[in-house]
Biotite code that builds the C-alpha atoms (Angstrom):
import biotite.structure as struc

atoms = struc.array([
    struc.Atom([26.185, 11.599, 24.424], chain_id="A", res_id=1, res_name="UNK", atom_name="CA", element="C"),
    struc.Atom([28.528, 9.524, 26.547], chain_id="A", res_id=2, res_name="UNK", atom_name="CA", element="C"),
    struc.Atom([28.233, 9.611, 30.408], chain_id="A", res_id=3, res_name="UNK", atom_name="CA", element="C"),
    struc.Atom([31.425, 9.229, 32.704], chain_id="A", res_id=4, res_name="UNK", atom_name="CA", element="C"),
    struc.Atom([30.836, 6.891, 35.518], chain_id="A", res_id=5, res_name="UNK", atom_name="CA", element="C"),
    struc.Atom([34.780, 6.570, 36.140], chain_id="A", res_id=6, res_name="UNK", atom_name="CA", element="C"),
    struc.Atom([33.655, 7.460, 39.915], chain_id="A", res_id=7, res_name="UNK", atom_name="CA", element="C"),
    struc.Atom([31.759, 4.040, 40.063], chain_id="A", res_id=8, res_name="UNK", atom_name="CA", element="C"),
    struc.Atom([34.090, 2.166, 37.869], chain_id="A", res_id=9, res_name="UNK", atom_name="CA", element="C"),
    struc.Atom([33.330, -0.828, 40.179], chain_id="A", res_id=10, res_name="UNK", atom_name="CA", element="C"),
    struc.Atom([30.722, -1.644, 42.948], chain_id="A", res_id=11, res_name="UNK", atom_name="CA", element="C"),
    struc.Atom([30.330, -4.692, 45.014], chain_id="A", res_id=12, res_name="UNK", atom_name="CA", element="C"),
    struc.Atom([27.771, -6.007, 47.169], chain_id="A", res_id=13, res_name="UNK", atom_name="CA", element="C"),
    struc.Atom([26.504, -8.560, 48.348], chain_id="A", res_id=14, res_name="UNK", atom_name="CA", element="C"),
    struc.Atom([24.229, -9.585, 45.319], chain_id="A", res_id=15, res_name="UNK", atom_name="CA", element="C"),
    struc.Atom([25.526, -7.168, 42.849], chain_id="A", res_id=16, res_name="UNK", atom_name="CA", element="C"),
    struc.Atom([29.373, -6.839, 41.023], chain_id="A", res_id=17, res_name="UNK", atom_name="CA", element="C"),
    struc.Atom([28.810, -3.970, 38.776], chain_id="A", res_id=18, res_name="UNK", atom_name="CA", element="C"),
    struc.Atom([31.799, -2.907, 36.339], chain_id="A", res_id=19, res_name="UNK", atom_name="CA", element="C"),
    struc.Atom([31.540, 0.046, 33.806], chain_id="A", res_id=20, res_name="UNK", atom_name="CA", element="C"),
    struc.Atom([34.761, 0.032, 31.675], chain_id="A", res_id=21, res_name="UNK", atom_name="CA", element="C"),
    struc.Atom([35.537, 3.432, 29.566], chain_id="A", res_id=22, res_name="UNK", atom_name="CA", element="C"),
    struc.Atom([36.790, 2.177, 26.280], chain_id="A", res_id=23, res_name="UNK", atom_name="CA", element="C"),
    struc.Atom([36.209, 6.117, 24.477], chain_id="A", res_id=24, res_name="UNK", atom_name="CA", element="C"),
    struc.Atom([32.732, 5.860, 23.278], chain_id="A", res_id=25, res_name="UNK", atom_name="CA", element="C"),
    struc.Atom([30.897, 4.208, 24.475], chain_id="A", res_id=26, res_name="UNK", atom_name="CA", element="C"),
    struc.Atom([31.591, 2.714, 27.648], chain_id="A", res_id=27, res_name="UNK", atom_name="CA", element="C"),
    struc.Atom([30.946, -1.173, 28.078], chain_id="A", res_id=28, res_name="UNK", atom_name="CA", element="C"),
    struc.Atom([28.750, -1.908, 30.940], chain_id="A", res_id=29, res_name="UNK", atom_name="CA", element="C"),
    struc.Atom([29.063, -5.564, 32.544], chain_id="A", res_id=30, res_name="UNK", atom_name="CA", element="C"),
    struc.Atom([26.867, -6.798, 35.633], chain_id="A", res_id=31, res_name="UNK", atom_name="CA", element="C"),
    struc.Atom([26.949, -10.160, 37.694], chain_id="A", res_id=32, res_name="UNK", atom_name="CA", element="C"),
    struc.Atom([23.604, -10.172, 39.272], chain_id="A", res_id=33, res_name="UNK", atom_name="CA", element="C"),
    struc.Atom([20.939, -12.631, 40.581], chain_id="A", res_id=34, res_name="UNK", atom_name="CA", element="C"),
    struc.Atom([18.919, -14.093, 37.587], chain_id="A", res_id=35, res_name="UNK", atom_name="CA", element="C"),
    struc.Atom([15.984, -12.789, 39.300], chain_id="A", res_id=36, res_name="UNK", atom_name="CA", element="C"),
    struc.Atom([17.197, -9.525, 39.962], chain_id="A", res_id=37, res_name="UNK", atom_name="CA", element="C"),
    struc.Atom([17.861, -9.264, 36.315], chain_id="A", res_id=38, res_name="UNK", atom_name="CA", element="C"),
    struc.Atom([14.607, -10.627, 35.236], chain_id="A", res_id=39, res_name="UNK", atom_name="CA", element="C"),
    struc.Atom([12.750, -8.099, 37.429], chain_id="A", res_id=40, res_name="UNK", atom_name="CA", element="C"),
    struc.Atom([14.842, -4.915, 35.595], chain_id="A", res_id=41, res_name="UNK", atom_name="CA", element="C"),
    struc.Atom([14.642, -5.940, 32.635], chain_id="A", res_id=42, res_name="UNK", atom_name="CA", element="C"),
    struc.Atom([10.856, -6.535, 33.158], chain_id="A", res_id=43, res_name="UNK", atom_name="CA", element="C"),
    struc.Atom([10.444, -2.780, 34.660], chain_id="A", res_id=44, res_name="UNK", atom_name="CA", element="C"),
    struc.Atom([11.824, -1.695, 31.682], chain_id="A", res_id=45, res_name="UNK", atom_name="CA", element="C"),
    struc.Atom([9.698, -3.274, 29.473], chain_id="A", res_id=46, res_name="UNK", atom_name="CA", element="C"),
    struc.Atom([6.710, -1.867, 31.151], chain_id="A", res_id=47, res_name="UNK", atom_name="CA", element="C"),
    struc.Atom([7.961, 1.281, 31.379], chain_id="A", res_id=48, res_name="UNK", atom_name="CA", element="C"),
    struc.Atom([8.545, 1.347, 27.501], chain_id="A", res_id=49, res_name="UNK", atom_name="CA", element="C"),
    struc.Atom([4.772, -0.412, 26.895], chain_id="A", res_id=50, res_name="UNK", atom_name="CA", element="C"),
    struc.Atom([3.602, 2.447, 29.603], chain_id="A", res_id=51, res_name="UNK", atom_name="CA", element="C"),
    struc.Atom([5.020, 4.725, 27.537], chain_id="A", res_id=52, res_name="UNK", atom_name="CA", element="C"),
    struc.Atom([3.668, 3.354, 24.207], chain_id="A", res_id=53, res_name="UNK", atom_name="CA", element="C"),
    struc.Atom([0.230, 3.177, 26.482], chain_id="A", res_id=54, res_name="UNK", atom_name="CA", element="C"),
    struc.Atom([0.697, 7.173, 27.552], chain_id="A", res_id=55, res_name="UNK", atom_name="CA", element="C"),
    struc.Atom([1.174, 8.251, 23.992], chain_id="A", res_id=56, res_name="UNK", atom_name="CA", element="C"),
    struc.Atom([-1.844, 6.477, 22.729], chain_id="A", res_id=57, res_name="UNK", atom_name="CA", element="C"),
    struc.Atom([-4.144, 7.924, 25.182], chain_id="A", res_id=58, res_name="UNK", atom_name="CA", element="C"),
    struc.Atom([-3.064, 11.831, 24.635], chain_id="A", res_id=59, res_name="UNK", atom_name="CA", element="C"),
    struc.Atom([-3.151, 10.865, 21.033], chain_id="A", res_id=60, res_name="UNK", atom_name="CA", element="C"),
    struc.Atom([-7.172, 10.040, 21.701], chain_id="A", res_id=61, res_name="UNK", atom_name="CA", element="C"),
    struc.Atom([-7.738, 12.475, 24.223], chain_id="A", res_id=62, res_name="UNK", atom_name="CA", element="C"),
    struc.Atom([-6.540, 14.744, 21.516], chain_id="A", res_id=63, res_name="UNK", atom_name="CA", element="C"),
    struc.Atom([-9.027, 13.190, 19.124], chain_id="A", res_id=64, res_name="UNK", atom_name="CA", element="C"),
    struc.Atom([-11.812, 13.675, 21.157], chain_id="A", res_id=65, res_name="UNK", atom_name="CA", element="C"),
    struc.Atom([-10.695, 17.238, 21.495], chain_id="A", res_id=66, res_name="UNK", atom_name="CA", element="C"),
    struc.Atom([-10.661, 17.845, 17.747], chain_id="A", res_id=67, res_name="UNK", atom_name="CA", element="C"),
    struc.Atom([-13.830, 15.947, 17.198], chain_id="A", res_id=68, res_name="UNK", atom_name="CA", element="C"),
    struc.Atom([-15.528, 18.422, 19.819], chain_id="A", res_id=69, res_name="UNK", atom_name="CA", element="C"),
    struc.Atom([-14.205, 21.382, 18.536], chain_id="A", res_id=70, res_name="UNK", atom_name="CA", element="C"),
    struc.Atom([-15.522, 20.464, 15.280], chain_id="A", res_id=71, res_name="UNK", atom_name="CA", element="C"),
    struc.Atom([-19.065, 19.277, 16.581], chain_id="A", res_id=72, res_name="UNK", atom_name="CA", element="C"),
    struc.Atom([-19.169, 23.124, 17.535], chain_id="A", res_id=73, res_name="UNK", atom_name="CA", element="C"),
    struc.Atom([-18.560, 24.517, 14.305], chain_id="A", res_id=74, res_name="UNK", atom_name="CA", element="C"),
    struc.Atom([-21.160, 22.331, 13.207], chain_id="A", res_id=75, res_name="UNK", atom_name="CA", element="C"),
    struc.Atom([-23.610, 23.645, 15.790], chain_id="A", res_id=76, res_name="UNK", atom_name="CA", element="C"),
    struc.Atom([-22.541, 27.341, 15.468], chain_id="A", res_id=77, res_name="UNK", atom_name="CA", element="C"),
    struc.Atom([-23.424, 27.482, 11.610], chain_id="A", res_id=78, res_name="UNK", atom_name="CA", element="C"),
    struc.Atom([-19.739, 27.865, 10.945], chain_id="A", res_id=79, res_name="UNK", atom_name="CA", element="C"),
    struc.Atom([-19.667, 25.021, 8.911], chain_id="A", res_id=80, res_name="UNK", atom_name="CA", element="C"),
    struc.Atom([-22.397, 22.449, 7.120], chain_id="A", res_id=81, res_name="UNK", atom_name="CA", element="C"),
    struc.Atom([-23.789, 18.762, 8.122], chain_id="A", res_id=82, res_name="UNK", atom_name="CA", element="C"),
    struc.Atom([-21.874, 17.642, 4.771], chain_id="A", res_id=83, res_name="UNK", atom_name="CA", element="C"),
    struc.Atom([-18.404, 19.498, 5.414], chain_id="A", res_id=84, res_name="UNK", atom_name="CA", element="C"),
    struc.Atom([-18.453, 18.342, 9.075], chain_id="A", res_id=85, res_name="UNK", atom_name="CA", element="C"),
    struc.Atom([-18.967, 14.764, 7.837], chain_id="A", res_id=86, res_name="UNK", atom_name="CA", element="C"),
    struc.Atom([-16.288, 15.205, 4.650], chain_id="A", res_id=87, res_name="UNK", atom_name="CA", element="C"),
    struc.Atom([-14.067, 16.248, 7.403], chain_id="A", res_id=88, res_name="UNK", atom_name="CA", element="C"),
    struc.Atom([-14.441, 13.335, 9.522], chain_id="A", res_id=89, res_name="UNK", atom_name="CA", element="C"),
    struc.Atom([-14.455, 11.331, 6.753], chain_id="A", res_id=90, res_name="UNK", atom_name="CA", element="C"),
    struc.Atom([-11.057, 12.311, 5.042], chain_id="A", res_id=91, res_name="UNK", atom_name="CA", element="C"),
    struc.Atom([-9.422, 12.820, 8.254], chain_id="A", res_id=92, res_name="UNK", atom_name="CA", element="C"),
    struc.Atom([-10.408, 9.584, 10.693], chain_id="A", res_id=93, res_name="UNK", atom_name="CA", element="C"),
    struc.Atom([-7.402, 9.692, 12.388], chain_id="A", res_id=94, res_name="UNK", atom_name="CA", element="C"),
    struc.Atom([-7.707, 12.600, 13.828], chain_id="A", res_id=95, res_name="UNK", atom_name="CA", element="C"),
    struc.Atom([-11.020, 12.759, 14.529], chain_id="A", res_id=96, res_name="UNK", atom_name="CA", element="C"),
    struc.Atom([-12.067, 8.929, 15.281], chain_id="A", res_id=97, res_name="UNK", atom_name="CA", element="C"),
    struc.Atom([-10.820, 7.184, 18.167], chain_id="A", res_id=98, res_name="UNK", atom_name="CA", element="C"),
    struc.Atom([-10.456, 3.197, 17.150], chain_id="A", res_id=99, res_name="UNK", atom_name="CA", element="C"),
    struc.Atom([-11.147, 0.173, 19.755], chain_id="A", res_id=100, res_name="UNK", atom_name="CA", element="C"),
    struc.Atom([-9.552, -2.414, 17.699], chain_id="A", res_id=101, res_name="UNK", atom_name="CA", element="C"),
    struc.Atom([-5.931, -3.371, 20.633], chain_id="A", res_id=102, res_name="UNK", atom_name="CA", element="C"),
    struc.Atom([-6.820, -6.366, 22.244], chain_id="A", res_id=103, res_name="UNK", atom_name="CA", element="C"),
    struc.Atom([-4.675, -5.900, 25.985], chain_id="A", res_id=104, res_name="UNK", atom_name="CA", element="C"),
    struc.Atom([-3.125, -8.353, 27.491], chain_id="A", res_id=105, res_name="UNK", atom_name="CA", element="C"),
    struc.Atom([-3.279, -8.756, 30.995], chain_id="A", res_id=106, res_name="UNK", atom_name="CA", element="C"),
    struc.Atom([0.080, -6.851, 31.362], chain_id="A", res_id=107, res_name="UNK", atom_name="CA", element="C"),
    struc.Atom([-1.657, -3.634, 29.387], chain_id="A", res_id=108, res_name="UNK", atom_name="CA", element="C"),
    struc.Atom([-4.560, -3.623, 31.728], chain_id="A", res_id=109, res_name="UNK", atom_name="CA", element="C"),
    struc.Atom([-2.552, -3.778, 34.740], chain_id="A", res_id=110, res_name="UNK", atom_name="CA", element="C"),
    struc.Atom([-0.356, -0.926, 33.285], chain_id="A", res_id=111, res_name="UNK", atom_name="CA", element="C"),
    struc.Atom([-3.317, 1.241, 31.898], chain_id="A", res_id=112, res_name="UNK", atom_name="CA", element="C"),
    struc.Atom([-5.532, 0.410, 35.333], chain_id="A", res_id=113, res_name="UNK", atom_name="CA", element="C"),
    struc.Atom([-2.342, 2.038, 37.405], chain_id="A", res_id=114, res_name="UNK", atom_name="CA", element="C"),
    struc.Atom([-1.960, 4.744, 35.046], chain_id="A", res_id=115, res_name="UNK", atom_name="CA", element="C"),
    struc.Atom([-5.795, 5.745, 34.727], chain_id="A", res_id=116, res_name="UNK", atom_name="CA", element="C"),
    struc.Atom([-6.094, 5.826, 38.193], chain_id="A", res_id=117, res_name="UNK", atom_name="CA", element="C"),
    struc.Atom([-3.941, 9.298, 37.660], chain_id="A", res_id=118, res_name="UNK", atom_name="CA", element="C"),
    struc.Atom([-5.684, 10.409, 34.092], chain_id="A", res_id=119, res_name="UNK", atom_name="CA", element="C"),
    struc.Atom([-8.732, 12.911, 34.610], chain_id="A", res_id=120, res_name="UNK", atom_name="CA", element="C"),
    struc.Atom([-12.403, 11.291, 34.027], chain_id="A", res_id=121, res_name="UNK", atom_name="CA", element="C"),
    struc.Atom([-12.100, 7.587, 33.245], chain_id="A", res_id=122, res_name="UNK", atom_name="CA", element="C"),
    struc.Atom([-14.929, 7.177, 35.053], chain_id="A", res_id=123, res_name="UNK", atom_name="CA", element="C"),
    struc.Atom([-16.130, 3.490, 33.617], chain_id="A", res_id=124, res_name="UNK", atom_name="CA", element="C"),
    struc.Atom([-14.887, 0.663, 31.343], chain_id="A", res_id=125, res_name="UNK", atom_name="CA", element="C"),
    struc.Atom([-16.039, 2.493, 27.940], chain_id="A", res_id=126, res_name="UNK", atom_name="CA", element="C"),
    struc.Atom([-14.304, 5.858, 29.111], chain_id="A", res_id=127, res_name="UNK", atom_name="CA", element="C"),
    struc.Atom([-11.158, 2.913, 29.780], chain_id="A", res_id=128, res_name="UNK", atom_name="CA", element="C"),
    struc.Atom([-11.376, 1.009, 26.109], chain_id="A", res_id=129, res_name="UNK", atom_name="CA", element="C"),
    struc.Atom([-11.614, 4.390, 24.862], chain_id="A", res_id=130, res_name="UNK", atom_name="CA", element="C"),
    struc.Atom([-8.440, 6.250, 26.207], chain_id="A", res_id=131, res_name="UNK", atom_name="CA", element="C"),
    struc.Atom([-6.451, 3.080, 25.341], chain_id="A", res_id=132, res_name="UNK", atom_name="CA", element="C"),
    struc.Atom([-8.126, 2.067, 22.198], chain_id="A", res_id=133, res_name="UNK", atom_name="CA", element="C"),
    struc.Atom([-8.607, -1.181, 24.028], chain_id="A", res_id=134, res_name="UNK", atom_name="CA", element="C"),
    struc.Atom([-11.596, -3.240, 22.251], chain_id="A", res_id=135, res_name="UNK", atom_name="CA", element="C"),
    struc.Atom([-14.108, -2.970, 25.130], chain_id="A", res_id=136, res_name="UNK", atom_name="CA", element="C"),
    struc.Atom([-15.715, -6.898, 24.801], chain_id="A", res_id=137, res_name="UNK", atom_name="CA", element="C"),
    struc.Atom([-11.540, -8.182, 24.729], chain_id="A", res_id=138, res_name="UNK", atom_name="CA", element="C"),
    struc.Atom([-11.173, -5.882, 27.763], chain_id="A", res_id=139, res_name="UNK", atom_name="CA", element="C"),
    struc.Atom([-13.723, -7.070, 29.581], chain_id="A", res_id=140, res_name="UNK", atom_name="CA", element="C"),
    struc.Atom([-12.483, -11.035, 28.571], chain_id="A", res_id=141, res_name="UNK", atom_name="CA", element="C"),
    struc.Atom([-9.289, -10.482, 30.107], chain_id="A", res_id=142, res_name="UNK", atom_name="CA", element="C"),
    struc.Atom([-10.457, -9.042, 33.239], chain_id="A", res_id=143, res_name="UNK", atom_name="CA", element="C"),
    struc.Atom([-12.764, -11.616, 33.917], chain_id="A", res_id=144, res_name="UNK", atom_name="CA", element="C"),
    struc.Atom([-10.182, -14.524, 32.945], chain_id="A", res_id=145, res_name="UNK", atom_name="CA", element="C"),
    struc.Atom([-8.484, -13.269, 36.052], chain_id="A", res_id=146, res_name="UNK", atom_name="CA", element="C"),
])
């Protein structure tokens, strides 16, 4: 879907010359900015599309735990055996069985740090690894390389 911007077809400032040119679809976007400046938005929106990748990982295990819980009840309430809860596990892993196998770079901590500080109960660095599949001994590496 093609936005109009022909009401900001040009904007100047002091640090920014902004054109958008409407050539049918789609339109052509041209900036003159700082280096900086465009270093620090293209930067933001790399981290917003790692955050992102981050965000989906950690429902995905949340969701995981969720399953693996609800099955752990069956298990306890007789509605299924010890050997079909385990064949269960065992054919499905992945969505049962969180993995800790992502080694984060310092950029994914300080992402996942600012976005568990808003996520319900990561309450210590296992809880942490966990929710971002983050291998806990690489985690705890990186943070103390700091």
């Amino acid at each position: 879907m093609a936005i109009n911007h022909s009401n900001i077809s040009n904007f100047n400032s002091s640090q920014w010359h902004i054109v958008v040119q409407k050539r049918d679809t789609p339109s052509r976007f041209e900036a003159v900015v700082p280096t900086s400046t465009l270093q620090g938005i293209v930067t933001r929106i790399v981290h917003v599309d790692r955050l992102s990748e981050l965000l989906i990982k950690a429902v995905n295990n949340r969701t995981r735990e969720r399953n693996y819980f609800k099955k752990l009840v069956e298990l306890f309430q007789g509605e299924v055996t010890e050997e079909e809860f385990d064949k269960t596990i065992e054919e499905s892993e992945d969505d049962y069985v969180i993995t800790a196998d992502v080694i984060p770079s310092r950029e994914d901590l300080m992402l996942a740090c600012e976005a568990a500080k808003q996520i319900k109960d990561v309450r210590d660095l296992d809880d942490f690894a966990a929710l971002f599949s983050f291998n806990p001994e690489s985690t705890i590496k990186e943070i103390e390389a700091k």
